[in-house]
C-alpha positions as CSV (number, residue, x, y, z in Angstrom):
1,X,100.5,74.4,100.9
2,X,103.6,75.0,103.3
3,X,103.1,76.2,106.3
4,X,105.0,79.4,107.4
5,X,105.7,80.9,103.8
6,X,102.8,82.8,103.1
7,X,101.7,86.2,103.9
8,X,98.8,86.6,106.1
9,X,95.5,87.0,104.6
10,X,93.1,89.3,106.8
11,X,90.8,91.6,106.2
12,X,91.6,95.4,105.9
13,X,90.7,98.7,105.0
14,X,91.6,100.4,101.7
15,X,90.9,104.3,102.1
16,X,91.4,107.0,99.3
17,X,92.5,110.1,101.0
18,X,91.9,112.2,97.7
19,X,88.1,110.2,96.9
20,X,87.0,110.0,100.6
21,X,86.0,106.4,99.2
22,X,86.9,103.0,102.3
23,X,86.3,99.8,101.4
24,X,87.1,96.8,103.3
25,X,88.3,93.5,101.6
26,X,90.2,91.0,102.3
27,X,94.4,91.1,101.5
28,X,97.8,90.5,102.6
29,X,98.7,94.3,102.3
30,X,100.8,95.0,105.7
31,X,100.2,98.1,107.4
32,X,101.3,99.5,110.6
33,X,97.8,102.0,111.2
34,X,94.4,100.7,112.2
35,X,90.9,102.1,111.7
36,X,87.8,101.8,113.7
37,X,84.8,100.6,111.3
38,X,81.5,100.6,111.1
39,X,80.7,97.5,113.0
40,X,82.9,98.5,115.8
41,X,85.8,96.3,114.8
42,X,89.7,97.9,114.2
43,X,91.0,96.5,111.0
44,X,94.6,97.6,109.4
45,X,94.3,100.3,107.0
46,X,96.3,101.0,103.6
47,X,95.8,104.8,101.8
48,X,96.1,104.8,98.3
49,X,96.4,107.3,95.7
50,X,93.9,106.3,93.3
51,X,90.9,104.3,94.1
52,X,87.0,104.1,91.4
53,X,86.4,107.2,93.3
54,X,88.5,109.4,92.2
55,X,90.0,107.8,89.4
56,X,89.2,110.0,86.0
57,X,88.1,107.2,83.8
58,X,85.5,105.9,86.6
59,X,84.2,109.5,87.5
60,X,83.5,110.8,84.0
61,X,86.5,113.4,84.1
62,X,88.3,111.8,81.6
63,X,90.1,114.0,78.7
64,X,90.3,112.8,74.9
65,X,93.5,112.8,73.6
66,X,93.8,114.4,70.1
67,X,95.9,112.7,68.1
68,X,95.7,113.9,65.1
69,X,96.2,117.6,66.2
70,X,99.5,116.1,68.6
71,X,101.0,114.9,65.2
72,X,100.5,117.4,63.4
73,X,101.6,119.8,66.3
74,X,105.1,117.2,66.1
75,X,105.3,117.8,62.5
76,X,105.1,121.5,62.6
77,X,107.7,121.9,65.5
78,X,110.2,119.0,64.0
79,X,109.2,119.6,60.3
80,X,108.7,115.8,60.1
């Protein structure tokens, strides 16, 4: 492996603002905020949007899509 061309790998904090879900991993996300953590270390953090937490599919909010009533909706609007 060359030396110099690779991100750094480090561990950090991934926080979902909307799921109140942090997890810490390891990445080569780059971030220019920090967060204390539970064992009293301060490790970068990244905020994303979506995360299991708050994800629909993963908390059981998930909507069915109707197909057959969205063609037939297409067919009476576009006489198709």
């Amino acid at each position: 492996m060359q030396q110099g061309i690779h991100p750094e790998y480090r561990p950090v904090v991934f926080r979902d603002k909307t799921g109140g879900l942090s997890f810490l991993t390891r990445s080569t996300a780059a971030s220019d905020r920090t967060v204390a953590w539970a064992d009293g270390r301060t490790y970068p953090v990244v905020d994303v949007e979506t995360s299991s937490a708050s994800h629909p599919f993963h908390t059981g909010r998930a909507r069915l899509m109707d197909t057959e009533g969205r063609v037939e909706l297409y067919r009476r609007r576009y006489g198709g």
